[in-house]
C-alpha positions in Angstrom: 0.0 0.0 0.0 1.2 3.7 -0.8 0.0 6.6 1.3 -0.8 9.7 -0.2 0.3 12.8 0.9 -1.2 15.5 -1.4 -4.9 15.0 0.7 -7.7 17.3 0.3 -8.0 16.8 4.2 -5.6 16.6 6.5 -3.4 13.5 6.5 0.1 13.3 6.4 3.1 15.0 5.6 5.6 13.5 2.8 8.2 13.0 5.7 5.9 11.5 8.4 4.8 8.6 5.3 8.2 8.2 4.9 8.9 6.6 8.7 5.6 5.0 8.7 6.2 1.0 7.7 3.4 0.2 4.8 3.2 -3.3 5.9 2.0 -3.1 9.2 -1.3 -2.2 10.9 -1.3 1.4 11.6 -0.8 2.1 7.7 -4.1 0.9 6.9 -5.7 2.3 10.2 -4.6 5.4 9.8 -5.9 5.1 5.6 -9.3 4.2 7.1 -9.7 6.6 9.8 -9.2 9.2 6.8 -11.6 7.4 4.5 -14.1 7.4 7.8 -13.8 10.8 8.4 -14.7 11.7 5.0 -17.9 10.0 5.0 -18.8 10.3 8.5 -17.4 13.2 10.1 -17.6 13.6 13.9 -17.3 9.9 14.1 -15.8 7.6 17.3 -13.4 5.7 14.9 -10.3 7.5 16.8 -11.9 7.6 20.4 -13.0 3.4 19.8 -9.2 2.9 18.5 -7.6 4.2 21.5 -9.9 2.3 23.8 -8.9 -1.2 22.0 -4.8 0.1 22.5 -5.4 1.0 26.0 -6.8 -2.7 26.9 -4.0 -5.0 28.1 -5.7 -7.8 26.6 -4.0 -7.4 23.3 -1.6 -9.5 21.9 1.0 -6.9 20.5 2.4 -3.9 21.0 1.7 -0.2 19.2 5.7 -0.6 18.3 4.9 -4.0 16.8 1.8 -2.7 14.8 3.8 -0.1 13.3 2.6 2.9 15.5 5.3 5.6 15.4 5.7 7.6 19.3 3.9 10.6 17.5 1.2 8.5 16.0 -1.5 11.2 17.9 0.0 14.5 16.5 -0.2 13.4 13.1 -2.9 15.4 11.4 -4.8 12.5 10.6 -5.9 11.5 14.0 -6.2 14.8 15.2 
């Protein structure tokens, strides 16, 4: 998967794709939230996400899934 960077909405900047790994899970998550917030603005998407991360049920870590430290301060998931 490639991640645009030239977004009508915010998404992210050229050098924040560039440390973001395209093969693992936050990629697409953060290409869905995007998509999501499109067509349903105001949604939960973000505040249900964080919920799921902050159980210690789960089997990896954000590291693992390919969530960078900043992952919040990107414009997407502002």
């Amino acid at each position: 998967m490639i991640l645009p960077y030239n977004t009508v909405n915010p998404f992210m900047s050229k050098n924040s794709i560039k440390e973001i790994k395209q093969n693992k899970i936050f990629a697409l998550l953060s290409a869905i939230k995007y998509i999501v917030d499109i067509i349903s603005p105001g949604n939960s998407f973000r505040q249900r996400l964080v919920e799921i991360l902050n159980d210690s049920h789960r089997l990896l870590t954000v590291k693992e899934m390919g969530f960078p430290e900043n992952w919040e301060d990107l414009p997407v998931w502002k």
